[in-house]
ZADO-1210 file (C-alpha; in nm, 4 decimals, padded with zeros to 6 digits):
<atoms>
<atom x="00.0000" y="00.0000" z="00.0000" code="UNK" pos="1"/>
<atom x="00.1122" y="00.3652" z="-00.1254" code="UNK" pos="2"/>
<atom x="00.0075" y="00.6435" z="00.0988" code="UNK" pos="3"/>
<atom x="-00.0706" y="00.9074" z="-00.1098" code="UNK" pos="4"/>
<atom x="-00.0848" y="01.3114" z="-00.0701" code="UNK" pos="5"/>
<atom x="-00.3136" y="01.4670" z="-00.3036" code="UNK" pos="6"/>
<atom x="-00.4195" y="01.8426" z="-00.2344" code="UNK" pos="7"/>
<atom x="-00.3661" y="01.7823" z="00.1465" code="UNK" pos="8"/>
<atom x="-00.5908" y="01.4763" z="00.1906" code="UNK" pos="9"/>
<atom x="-00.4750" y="01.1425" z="00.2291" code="UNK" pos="10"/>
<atom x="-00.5203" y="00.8735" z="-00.0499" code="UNK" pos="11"/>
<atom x="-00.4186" y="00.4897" z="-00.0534" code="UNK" pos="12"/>
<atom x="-00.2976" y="00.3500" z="-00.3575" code="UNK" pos="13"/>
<atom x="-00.3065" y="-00.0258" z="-00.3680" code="UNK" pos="14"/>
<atom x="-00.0383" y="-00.1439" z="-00.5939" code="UNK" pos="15"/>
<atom x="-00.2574" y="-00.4429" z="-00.7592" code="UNK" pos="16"/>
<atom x="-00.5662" y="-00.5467" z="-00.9481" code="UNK" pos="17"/>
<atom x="-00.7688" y="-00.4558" z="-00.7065" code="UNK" pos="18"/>
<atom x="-00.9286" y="-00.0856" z="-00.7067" code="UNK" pos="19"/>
<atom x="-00.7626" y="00.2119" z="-00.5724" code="UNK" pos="20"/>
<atom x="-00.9124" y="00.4262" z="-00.2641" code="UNK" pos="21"/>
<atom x="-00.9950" y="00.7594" z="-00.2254" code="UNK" pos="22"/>
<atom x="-00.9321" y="00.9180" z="00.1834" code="UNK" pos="23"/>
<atom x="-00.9897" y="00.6269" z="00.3647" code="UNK" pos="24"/>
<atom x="-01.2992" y="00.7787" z="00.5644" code="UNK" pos="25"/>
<atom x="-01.4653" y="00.7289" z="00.2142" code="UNK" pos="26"/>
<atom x="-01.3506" y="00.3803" z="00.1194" code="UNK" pos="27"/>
<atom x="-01.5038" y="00.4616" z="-00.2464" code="UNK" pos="28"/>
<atom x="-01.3398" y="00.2870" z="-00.5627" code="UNK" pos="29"/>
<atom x="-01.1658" y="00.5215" z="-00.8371" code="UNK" pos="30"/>
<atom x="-01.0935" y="00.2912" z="-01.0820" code="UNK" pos="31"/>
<atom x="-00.8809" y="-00.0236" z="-01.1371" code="UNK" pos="32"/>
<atom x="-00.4747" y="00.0549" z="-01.1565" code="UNK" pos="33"/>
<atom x="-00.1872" y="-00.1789" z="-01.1430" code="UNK" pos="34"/>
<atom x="00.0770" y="00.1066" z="-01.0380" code="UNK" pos="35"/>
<atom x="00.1303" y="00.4085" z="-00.8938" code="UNK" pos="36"/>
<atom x="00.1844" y="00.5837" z="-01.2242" code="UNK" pos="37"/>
<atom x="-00.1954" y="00.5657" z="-01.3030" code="UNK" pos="38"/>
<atom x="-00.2508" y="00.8190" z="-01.0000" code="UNK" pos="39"/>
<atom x="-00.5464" y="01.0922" z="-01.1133" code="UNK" pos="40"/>
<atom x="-00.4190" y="01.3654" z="-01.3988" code="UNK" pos="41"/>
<atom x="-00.4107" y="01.7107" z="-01.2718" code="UNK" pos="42"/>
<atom x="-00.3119" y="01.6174" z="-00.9089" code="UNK" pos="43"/>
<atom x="-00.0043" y="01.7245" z="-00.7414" code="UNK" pos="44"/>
<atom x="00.0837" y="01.4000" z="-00.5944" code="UNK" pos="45"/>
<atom x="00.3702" y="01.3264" z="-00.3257" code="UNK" pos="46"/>
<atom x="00.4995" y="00.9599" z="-00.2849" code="UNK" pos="47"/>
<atom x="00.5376" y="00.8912" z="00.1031" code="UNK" pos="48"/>
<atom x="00.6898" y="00.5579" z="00.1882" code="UNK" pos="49"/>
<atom x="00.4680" y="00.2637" z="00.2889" code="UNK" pos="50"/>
<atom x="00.7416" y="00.3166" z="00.6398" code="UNK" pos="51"/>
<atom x="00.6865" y="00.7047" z="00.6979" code="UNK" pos="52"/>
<atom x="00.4216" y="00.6182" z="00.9601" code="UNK" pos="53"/>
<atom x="00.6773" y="00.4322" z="01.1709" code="UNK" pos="54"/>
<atom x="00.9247" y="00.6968" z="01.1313" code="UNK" pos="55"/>
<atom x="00.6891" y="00.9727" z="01.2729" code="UNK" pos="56"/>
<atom x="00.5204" y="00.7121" z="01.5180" code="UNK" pos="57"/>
<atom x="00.9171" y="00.6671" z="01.6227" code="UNK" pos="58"/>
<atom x="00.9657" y="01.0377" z="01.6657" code="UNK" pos="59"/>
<atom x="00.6661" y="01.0845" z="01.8533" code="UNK" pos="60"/>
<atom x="00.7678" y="00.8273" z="02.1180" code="UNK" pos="61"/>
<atom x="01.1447" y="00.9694" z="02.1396" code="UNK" pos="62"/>
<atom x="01.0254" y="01.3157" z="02.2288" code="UNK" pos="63"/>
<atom x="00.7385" y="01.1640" z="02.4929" code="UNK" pos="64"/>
<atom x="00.9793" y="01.0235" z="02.6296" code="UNK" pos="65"/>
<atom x="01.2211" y="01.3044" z="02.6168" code="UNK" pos="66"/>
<atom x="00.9727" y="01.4804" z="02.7694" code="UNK" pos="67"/>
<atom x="00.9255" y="01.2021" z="03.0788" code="UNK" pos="68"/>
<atom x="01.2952" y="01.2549" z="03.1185" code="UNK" pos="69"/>
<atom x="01.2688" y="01.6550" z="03.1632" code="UNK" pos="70"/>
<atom x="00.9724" y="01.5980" z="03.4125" code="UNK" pos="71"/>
<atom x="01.1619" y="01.3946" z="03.6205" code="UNK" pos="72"/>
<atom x="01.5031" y="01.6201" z="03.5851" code="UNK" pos="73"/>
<atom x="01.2670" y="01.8822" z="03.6723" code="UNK" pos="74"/>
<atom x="01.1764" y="01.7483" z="03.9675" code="UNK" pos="75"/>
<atom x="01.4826" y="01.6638" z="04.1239" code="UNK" pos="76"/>
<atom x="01.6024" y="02.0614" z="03.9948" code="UNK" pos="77"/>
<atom x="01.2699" y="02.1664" z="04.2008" code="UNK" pos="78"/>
<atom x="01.3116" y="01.9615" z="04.5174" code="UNK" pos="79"/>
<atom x="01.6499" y="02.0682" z="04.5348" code="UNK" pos="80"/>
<atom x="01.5802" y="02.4192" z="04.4748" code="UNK" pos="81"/>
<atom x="01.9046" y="02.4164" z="04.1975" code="UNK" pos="82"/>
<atom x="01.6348" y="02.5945" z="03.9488" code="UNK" pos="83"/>
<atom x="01.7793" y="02.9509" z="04.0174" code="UNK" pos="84"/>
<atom x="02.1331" y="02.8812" z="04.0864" code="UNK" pos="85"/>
<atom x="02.2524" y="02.9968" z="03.6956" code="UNK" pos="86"/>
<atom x="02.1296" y="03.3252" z="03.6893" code="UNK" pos="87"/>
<atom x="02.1818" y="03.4137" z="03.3259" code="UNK" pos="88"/>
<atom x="01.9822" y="03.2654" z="03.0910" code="UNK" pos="89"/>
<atom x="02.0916" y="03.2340" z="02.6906" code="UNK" pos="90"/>
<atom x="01.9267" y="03.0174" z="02.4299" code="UNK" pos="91"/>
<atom x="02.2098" y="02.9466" z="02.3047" code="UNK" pos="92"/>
<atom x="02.6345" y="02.9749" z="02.3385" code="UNK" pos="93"/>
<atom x="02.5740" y="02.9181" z="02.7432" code="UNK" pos="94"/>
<atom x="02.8639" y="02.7805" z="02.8438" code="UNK" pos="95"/>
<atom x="03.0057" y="02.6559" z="03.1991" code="UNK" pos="96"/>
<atom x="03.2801" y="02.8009" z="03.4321" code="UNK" pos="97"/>
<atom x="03.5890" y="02.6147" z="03.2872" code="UNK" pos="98"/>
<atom x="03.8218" y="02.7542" z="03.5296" code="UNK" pos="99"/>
<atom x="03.8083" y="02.8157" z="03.9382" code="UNK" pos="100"/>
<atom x="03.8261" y="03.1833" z="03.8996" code="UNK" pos="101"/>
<atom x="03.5425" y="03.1197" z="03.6240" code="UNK" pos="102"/>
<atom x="03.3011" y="02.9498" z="03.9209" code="UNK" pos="103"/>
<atom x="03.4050" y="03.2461" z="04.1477" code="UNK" pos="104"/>
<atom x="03.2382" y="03.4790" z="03.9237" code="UNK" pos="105"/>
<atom x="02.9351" y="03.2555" z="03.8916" code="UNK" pos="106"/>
<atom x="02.9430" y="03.2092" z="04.2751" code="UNK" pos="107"/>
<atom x="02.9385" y="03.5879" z="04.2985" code="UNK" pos="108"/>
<atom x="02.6721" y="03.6750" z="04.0186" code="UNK" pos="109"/>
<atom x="02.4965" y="03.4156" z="04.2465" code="UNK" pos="110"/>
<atom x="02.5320" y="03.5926" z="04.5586" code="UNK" pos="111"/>
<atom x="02.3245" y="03.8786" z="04.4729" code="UNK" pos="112"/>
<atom x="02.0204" y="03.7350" z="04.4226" code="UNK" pos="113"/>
<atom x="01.7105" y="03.6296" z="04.6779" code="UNK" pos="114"/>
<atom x="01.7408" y="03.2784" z="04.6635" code="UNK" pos="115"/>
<atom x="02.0830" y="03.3128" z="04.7806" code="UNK" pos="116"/>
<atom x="02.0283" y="03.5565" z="05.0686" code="UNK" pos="117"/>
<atom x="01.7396" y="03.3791" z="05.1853" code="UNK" pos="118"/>
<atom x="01.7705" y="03.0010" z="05.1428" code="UNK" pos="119"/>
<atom x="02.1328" y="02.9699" z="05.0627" code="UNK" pos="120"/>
<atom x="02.3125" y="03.1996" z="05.2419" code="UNK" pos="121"/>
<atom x="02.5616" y="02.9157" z="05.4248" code="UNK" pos="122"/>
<atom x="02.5949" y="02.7250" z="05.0900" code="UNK" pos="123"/>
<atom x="03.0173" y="02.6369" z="04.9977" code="UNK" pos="124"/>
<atom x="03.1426" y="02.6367" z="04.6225" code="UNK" pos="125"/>
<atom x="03.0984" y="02.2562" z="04.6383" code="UNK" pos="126"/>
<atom x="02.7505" y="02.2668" z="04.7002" code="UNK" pos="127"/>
<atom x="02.7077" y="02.5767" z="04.4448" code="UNK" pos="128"/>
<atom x="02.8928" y="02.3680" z="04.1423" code="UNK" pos="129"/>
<atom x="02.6597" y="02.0695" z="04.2415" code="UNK" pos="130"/>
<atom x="02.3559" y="02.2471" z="04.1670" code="UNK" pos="131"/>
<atom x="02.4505" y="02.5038" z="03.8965" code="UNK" pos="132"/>
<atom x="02.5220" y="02.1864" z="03.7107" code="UNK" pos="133"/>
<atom x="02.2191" y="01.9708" z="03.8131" code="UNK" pos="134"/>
<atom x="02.0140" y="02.3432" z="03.6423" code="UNK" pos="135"/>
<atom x="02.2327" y="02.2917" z="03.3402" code="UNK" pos="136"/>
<atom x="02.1939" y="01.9514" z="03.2608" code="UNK" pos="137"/>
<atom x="01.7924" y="02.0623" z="03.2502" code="UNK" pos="138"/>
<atom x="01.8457" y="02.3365" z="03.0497" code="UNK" pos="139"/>
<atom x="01.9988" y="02.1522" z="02.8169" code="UNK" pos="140"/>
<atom x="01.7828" y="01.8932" z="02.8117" code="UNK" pos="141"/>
<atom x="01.5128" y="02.1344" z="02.7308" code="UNK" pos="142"/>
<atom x="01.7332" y="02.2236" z="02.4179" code="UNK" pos="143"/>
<atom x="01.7609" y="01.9178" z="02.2714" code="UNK" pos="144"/>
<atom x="01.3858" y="01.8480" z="02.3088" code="UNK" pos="145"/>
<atom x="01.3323" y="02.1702" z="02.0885" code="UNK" pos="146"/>
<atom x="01.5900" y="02.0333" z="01.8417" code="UNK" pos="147"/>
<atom x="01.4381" y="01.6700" z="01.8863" code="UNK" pos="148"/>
<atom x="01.0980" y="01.8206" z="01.8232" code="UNK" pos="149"/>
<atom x="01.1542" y="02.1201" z="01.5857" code="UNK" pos="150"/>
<atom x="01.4371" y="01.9633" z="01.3079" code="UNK" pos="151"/>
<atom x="01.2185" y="01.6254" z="01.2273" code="UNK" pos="152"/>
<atom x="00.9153" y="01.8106" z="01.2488" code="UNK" pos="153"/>
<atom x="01.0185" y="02.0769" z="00.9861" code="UNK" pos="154"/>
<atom x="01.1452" y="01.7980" z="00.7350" code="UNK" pos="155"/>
<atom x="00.8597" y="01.6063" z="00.7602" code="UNK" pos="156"/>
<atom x="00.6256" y="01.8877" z="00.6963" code="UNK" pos="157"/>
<atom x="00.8207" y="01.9903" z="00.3860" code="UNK" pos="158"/>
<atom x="00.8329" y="01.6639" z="00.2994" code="UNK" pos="159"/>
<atom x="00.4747" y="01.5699" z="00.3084" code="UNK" pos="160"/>
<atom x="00.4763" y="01.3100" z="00.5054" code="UNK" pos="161"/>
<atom x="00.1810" y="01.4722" z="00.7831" code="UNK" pos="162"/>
<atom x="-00.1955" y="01.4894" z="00.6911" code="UNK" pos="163"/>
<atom x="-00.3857" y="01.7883" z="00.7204" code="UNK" pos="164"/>
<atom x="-00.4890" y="01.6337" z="01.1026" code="UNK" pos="165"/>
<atom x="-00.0951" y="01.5561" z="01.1924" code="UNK" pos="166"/>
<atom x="-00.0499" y="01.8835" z="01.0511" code="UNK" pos="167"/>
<atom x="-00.3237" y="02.0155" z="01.3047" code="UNK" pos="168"/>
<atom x="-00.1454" y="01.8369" z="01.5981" code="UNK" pos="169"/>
<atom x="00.2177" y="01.8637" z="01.5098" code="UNK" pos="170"/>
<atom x="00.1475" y="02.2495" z="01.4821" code="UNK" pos="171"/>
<atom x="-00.0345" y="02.2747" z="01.8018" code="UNK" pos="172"/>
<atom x="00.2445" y="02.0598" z="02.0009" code="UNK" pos="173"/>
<atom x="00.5151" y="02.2946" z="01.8683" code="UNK" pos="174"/>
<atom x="00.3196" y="02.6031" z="01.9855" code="UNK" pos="175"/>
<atom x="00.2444" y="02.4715" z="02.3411" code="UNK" pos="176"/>
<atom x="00.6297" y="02.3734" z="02.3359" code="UNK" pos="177"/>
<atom x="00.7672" y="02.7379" z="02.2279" code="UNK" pos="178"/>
<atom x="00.5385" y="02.8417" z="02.5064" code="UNK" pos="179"/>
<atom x="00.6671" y="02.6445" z="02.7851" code="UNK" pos="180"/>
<atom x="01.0207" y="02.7935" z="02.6644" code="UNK" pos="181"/>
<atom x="00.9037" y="03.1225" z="02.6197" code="UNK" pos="182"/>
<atom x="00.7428" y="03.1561" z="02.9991" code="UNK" pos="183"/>
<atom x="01.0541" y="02.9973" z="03.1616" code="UNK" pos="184"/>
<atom x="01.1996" y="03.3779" z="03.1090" code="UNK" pos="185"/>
<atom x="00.9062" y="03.4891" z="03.3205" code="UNK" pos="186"/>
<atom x="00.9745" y="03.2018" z="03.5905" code="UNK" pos="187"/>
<atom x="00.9544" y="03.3765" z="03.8930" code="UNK" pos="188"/>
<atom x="01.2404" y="03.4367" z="04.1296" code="UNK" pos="189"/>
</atoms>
């Protein structure tokens, strides 16, 4: 069987004798065909393999459970109240204290906020550089689930391999993700 994309719906194309099916809600014979050639004139048509379905069902799964994974990191960042302890925030180039006088300045930075003066105030360097990097290994998690959702999303859109419904869904999972991102720079302090 041949999925089909034909003007945004999705047709199935049975490679055979047999008669060939408009959107399968319909189930209503065209005509007979023996291959995919014979596909109706006039119709911009784009092949998607008979094993795109896995490949998005795949994806799907991956960033659920990507997703799992960021709860629970989450968690443990929440219940050990690491969540503040980087207090910069960049999408992108954010790079760790390499050096000792490079975690002084982080220690520092970190100093001057609440969480420090009113939680933290006896923690050591040790304790500091154990959750700084506990907040960092979630941040970065969150990146790579926007790159894990985002980059196979956007080829398989151009591609054609999503119906107008996966379209539907695909679009309003990447909203409600650029959301969550978005209001982590209004997380309160």
């Amino acid at each position: 069987m041949f999925p089909l994309i034909v003007s945004g719906n999705l047709f199935r194309f049975t490679v055979c004798s047999r008669s060939c099916l408009l959107p399968s809600k319909f189930l209503i014979p065209v005509r007979k065909c023996t291959n995919i050639n014979q596909a109706p004139s006039g119709f911009n048509v784009t092949v998607v393999p008979s094993n795109a379905n896995k490949y998005i069902g795949r994806w799907l799964l991956g960033c659920s459970g990507m997703v799992i994974g960021a709860v629970l990191l989450g968690g443990v960042t929440r219940l050990t109240e690491s969540g503040l302890s980087m207090v910069t925030w960049k999408l992108f180039g954010e790079q760790p204290p390499l050096s000792r006088s490079d975690w002084e300045v982080e220690f520092q930075r970190y100093k001057e906020y609440p969480e420090f003066k009113l939680k933290n105030s006896s923690i050591t360097m040790d304790e500091f550089q154990r959750i700084w990097w506990m907040e960092y290994g979630h941040r970065t998690w969150g990146r790579l689930i926007g790159a894990a959702f985002y980059i196979p999303a956007t080829v398989f859109w151009f591609k054609g391999w999503f119906t107008r419904a996966m379209k539907i869904r695909v679009g309003a999972m990447g909203a409600l993700l650029a959301f969550q991102k978005i209001s982590n720079f209004y997380e309160p302090t």
